[in-house]
C-alpha positions as YAML, in Angstrom:
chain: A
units: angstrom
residues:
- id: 1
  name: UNK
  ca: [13.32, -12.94, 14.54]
- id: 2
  name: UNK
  ca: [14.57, -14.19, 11.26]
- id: 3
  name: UNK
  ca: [14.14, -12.39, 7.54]
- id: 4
  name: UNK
  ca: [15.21, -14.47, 4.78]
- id: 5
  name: UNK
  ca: [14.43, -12.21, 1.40]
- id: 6
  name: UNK
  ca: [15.95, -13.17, -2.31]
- id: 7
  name: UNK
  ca: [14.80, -10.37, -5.27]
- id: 8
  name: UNK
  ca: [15.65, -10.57, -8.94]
- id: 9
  name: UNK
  ca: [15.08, -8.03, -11.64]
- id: 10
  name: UNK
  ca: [15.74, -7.60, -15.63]
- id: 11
  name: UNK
  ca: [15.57, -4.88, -17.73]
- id: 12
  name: UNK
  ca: [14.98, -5.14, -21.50]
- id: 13
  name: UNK
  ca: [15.74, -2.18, -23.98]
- id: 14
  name: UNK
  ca: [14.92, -2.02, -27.67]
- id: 15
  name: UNK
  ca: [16.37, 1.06, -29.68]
- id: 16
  name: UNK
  ca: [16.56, 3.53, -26.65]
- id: 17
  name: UNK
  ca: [12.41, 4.02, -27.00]
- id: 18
  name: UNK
  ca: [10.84, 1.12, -25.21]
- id: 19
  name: UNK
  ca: [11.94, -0.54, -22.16]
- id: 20
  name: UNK
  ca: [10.78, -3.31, -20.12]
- id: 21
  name: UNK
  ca: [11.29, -4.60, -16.45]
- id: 22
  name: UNK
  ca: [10.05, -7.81, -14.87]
- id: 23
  name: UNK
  ca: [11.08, -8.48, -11.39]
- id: 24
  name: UNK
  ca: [10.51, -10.88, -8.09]
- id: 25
  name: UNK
  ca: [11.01, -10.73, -4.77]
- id: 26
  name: UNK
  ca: [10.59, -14.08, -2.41]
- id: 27
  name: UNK
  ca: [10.36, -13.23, 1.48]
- id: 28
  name: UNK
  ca: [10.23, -15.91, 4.32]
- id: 29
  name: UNK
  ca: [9.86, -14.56, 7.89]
- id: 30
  name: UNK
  ca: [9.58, -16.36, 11.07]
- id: 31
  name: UNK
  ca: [6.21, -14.20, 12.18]
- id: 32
  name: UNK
  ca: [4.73, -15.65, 9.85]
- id: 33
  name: UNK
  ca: [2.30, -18.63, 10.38]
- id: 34
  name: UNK
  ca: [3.75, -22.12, 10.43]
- id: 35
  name: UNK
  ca: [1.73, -23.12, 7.95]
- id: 36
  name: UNK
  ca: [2.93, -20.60, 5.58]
- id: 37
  name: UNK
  ca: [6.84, -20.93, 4.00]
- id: 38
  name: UNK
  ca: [7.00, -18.21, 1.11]
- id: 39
  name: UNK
  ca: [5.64, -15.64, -0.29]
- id: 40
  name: UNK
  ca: [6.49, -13.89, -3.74]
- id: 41
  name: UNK
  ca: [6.07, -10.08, -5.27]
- id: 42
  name: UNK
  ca: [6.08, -10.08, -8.79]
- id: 43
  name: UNK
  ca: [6.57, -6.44, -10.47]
- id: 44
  name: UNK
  ca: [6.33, -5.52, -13.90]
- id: 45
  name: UNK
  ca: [7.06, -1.67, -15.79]
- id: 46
  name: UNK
  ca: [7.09, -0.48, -19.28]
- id: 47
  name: UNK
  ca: [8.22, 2.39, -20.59]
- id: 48
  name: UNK
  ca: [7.61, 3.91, -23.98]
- id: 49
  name: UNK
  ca: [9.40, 7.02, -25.66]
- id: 50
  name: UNK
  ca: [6.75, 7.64, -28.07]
- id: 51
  name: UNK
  ca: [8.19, 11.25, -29.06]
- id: 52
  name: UNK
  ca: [11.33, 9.00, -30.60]
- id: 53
  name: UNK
  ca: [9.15, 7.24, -33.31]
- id: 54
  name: UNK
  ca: [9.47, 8.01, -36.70]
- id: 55
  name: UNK
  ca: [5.46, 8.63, -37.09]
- id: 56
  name: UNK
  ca: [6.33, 11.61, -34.14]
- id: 57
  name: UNK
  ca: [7.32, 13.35, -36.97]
- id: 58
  name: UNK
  ca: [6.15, 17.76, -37.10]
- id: 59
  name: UNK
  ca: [4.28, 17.02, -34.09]
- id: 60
  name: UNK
  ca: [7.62, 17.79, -31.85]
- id: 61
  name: UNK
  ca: [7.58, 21.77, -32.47]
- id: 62
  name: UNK
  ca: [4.67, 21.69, -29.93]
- id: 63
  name: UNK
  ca: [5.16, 18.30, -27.99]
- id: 64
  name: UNK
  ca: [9.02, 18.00, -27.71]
- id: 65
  name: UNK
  ca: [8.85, 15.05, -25.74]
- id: 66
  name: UNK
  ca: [6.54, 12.67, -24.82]
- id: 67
  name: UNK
  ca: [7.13, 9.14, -22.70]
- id: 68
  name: UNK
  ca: [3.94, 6.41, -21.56]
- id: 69
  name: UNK
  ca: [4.60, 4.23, -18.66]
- id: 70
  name: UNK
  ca: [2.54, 1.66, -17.00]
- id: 71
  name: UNK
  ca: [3.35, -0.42, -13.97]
- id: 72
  name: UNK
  ca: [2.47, -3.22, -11.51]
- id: 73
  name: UNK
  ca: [3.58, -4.68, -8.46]
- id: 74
  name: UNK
  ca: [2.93, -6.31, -5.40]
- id: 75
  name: UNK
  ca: [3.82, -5.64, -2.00]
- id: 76
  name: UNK
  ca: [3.89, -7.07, 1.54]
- id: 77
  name: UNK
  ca: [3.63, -6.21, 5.23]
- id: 78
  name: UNK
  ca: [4.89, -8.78, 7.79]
- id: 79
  name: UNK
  ca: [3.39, -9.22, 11.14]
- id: 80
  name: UNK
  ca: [5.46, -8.44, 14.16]
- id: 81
  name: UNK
  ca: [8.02, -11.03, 15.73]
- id: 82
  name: UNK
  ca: [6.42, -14.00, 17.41]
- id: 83
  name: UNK
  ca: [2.66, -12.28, 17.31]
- id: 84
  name: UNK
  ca: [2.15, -16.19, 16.06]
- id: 85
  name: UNK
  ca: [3.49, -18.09, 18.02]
- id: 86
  name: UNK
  ca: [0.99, -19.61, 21.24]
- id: 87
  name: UNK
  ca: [3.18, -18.82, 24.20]
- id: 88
  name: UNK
  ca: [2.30, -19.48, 28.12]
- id: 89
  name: UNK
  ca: [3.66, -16.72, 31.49]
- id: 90
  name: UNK
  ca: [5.30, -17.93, 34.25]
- id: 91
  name: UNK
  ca: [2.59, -18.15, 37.29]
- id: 92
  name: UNK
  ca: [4.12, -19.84, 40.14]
- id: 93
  name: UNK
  ca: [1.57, -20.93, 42.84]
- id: 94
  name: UNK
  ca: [1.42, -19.51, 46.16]
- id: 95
  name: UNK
  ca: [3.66, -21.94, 48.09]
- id: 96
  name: UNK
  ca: [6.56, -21.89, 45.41]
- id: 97
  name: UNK
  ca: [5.57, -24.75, 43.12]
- id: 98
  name: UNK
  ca: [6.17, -24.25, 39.15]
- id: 99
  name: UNK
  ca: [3.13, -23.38, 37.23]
- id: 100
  name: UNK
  ca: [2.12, -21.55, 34.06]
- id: 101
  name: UNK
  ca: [-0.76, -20.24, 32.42]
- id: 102
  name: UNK
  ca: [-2.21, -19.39, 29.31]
- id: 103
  name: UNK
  ca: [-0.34, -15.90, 27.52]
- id: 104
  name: UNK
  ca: [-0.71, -14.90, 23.97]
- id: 105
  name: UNK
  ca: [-3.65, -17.40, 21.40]
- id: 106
  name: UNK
  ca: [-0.98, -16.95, 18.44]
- id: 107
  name: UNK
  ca: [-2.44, -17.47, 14.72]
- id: 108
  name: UNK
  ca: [-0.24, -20.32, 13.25]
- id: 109
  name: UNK
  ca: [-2.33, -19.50, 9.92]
- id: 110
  name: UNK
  ca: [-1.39, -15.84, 10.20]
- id: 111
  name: UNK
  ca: [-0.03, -14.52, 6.62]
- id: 112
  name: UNK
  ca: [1.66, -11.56, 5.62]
- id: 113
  name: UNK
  ca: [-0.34, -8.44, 4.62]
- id: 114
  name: UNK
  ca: [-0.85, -7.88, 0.69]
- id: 115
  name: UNK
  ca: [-0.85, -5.24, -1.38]
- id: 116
  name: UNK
  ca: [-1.50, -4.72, -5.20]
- id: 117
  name: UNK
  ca: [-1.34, -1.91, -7.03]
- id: 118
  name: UNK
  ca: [-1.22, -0.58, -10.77]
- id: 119
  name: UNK
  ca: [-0.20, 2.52, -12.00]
- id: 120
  name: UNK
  ca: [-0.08, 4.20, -15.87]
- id: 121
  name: UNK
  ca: [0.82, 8.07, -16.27]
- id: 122
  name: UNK
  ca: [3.04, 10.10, -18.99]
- id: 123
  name: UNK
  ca: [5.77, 12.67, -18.64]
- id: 124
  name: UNK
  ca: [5.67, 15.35, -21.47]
- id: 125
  name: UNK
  ca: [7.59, 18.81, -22.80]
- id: 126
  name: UNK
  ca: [5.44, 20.84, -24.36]
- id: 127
  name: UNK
  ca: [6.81, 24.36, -26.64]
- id: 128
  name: UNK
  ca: [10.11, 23.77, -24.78]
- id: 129
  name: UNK
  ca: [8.78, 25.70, -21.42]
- id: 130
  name: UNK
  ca: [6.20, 23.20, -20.08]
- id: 131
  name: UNK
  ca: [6.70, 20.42, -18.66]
- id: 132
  name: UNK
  ca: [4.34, 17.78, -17.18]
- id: 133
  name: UNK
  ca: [4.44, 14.39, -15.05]
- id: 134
  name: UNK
  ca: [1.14, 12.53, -14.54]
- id: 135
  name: UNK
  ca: [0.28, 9.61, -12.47]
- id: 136
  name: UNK
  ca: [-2.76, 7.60, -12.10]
- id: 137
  name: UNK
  ca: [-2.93, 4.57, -9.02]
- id: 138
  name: UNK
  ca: [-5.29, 2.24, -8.06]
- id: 139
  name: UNK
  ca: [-4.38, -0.10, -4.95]
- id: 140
  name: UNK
  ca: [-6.15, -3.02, -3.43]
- id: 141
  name: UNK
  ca: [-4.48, -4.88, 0.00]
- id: 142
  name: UNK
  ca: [-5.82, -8.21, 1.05]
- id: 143
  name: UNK
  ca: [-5.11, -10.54, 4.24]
- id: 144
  name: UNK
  ca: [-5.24, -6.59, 6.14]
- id: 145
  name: UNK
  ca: [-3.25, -7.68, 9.25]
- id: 146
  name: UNK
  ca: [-6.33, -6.46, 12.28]
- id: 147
  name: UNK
  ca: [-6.53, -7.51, 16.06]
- id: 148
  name: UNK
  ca: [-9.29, -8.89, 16.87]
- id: 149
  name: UNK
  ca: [-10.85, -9.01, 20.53]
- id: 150
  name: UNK
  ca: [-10.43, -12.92, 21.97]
- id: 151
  name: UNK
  ca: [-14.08, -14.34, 24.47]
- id: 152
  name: UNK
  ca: [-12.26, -14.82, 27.80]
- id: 153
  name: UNK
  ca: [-13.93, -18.32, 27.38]
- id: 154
  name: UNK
  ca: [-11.51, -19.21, 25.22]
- id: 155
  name: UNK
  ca: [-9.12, -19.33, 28.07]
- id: 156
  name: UNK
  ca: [-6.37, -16.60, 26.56]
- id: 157
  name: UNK
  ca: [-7.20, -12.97, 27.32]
- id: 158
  name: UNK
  ca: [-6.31, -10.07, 25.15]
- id: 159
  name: UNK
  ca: [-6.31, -9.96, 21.35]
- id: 160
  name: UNK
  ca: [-5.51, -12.06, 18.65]
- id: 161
  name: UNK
  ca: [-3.27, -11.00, 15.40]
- id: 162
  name: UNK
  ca: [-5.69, -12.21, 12.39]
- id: 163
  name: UNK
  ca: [-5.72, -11.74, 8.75]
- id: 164
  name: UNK
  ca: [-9.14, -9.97, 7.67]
- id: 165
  name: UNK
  ca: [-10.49, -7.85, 5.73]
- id: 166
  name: UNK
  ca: [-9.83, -5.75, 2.31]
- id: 167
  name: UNK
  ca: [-9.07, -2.40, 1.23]
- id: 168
  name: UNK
  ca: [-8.94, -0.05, -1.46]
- id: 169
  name: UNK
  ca: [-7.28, 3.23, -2.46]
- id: 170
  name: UNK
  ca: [-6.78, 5.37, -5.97]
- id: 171
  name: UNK
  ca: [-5.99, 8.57, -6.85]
- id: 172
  name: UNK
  ca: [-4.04, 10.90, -8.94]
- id: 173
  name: UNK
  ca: [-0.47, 13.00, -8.95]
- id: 174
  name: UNK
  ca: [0.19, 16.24, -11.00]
- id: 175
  name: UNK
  ca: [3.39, 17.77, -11.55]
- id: 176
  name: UNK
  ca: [4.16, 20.79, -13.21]
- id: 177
  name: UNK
  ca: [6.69, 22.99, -14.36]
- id: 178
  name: UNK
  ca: [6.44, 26.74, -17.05]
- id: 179
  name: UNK
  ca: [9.88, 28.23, -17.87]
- id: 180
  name: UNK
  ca: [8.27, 31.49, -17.70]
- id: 181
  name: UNK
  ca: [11.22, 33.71, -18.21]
- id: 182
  name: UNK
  ca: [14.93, 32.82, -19.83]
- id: 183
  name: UNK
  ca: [17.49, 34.95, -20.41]
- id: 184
  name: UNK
  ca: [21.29, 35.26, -20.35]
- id: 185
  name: UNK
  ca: [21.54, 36.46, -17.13]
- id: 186
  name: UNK
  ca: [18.03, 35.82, -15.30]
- id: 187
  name: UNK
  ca: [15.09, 33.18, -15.55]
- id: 188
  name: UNK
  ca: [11.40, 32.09, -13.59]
- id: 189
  name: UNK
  ca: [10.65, 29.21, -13.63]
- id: 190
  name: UNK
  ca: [7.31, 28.14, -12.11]
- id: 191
  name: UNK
  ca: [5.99, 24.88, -10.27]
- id: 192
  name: UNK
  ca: [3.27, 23.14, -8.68]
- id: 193
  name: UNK
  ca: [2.28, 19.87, -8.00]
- id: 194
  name: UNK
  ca: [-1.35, 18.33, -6.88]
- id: 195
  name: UNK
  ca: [-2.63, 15.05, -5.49]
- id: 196
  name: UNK
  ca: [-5.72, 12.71, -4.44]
- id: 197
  name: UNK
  ca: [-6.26, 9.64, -2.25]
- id: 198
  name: UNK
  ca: [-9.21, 7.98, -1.83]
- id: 199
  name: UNK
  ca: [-9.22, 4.70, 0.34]
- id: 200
  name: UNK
  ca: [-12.46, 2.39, 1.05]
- id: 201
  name: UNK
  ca: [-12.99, -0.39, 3.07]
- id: 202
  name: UNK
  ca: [-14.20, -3.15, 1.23]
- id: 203
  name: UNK
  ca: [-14.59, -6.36, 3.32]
- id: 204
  name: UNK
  ca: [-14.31, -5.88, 7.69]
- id: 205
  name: UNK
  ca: [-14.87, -9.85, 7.53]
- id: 206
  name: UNK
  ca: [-17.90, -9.47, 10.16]
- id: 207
  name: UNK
  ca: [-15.98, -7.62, 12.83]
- id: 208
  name: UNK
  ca: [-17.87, -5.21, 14.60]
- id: 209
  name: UNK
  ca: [-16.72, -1.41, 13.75]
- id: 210
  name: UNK
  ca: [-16.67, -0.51, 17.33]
- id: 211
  name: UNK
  ca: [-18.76, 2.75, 18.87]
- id: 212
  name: UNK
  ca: [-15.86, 5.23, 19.29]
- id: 213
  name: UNK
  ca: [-15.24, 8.59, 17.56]
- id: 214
  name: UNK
  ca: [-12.92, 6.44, 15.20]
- id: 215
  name: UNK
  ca: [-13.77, 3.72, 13.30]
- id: 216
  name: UNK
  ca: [-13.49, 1.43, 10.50]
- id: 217
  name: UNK
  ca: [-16.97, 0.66, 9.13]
- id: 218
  name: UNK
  ca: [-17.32, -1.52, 5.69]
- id: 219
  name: UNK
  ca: [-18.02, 1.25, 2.52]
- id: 220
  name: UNK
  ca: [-16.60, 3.64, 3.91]
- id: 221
  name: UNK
  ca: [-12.89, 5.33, 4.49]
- id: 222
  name: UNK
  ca: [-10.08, 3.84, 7.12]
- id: 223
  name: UNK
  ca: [-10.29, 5.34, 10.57]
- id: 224
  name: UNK
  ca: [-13.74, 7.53, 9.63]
- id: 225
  name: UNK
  ca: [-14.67, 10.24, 11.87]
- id: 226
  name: UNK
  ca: [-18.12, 8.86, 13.44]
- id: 227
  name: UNK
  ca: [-20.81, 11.10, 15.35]
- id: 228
  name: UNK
  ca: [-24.22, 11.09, 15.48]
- id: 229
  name: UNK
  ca: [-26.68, 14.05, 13.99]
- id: 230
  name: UNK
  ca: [-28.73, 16.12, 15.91]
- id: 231
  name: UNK
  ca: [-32.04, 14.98, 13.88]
- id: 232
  name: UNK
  ca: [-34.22, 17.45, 15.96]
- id: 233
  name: UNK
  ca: [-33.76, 19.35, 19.60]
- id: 234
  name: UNK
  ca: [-36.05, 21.71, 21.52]
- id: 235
  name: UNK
  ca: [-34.75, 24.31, 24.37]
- id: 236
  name: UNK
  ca: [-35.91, 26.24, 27.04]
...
């Protein structure tokens, strides 16, 4: 299994207030399809100390400190090793002579799972005792790397690694922290922290979401707990 990976990245700064990265990372793995030779992540931040500006002004007696910050960026999953490549077993005939027959399907069109994802939130001091760090994410991953059940027709049994589907997930992150107490010689400080995740399934592509307790079902969440309701029961 070979990895070839090459990333970049550059940082701007102007004054100490704003600040701006722009990166890229280039992957090549031998999972992937044959048909498919690289693949690239582009990523891009920027950060804002807004409490620095001159316009901040009286407004720093109650927020001391105040920084914006927005970012987006791409990521990838890679199949496993050789889940693309066709491949035949070994199946020597009775009376010794050589044969094979038909192992894994392979997917030489099989691409790398895709992820893309933006994110703004702030980080603040408020009356020099508060402090507060705030997130908000929204994610959506394409080419969802899925098995997918094979007709014994076909002539390979098993699965077959394919590229299907879309998801979605957001949510929110909270962190906080009071200075409650401080003094020379003792202080309280007091912190919490709370977080969301929603996920959705947007496309399944047109395969089947299975019967089982588990399942992944279009409009709905990944891996949903499925049963059915009692609509109406009698009893003796």
């Amino acid at each position: 299994n070979t990895t070839l990976g090459m990333y970049g990245q550059q940082q701007f700064g102007w004054n100490d207030r704003l600040f701006v990265t722009a990166a890229l990372r280039v992957d090549n793995n031998s999972a992937f399809g044959e048909d498919l030779d690289w693949v690239t992540y582009p990523k891009f931040s920027a950060t804002w100390v807004i409490s620095e500006e001159d316009f901040w002004g009286g407004l720093r007696n109650t927020v001391n400190a105040l920084k914006l910050r927005a970012a987006y960026g791409e990521s990838g999953l890679q199949p496993n090793a050789f889940i693309a490549l066709r491949t035949v077993v070994n199946a020597p005939r009775a009376n010794g002579t050589p044969a094979v027959t038909p192992g894994s399907l392979g997917n030489a069109d099989l691409r790398p799972e895709r992820g893309k994802e933006f994110e703004i939130g702030f980080e603040a001091g408020l009356f020099h005792r508060l402090s507060l760090d705030f997130s908000y994410f929204t994610k959506r991953t394409e080419d969802a790397i899925l098995t997918q059940q094979l007709a014994p027709s076909g002539g390979f049994a098993g699965d077959q690694t394919v590229n299907i589907g879309a998801t979605t997930n957001s949510g929110v992150e909270l962190q906080a922290r009071f200075q409650a107490i401080a003094l020379d010689r003792f202080s309280w400080e007091i912190a919490g922290n709370i977080s969301t995740n929603k996920d959705r399934i947007e496309d399944m592509a047109g395969i089947a979401p299975g019967a089982g307790v588990l399942r992944n079902v279009e409009g709905y969440p990944i891996q949903g707990f499925w049963t059915k309701r009692i609509a109406s029961a009698t009893r003796n």
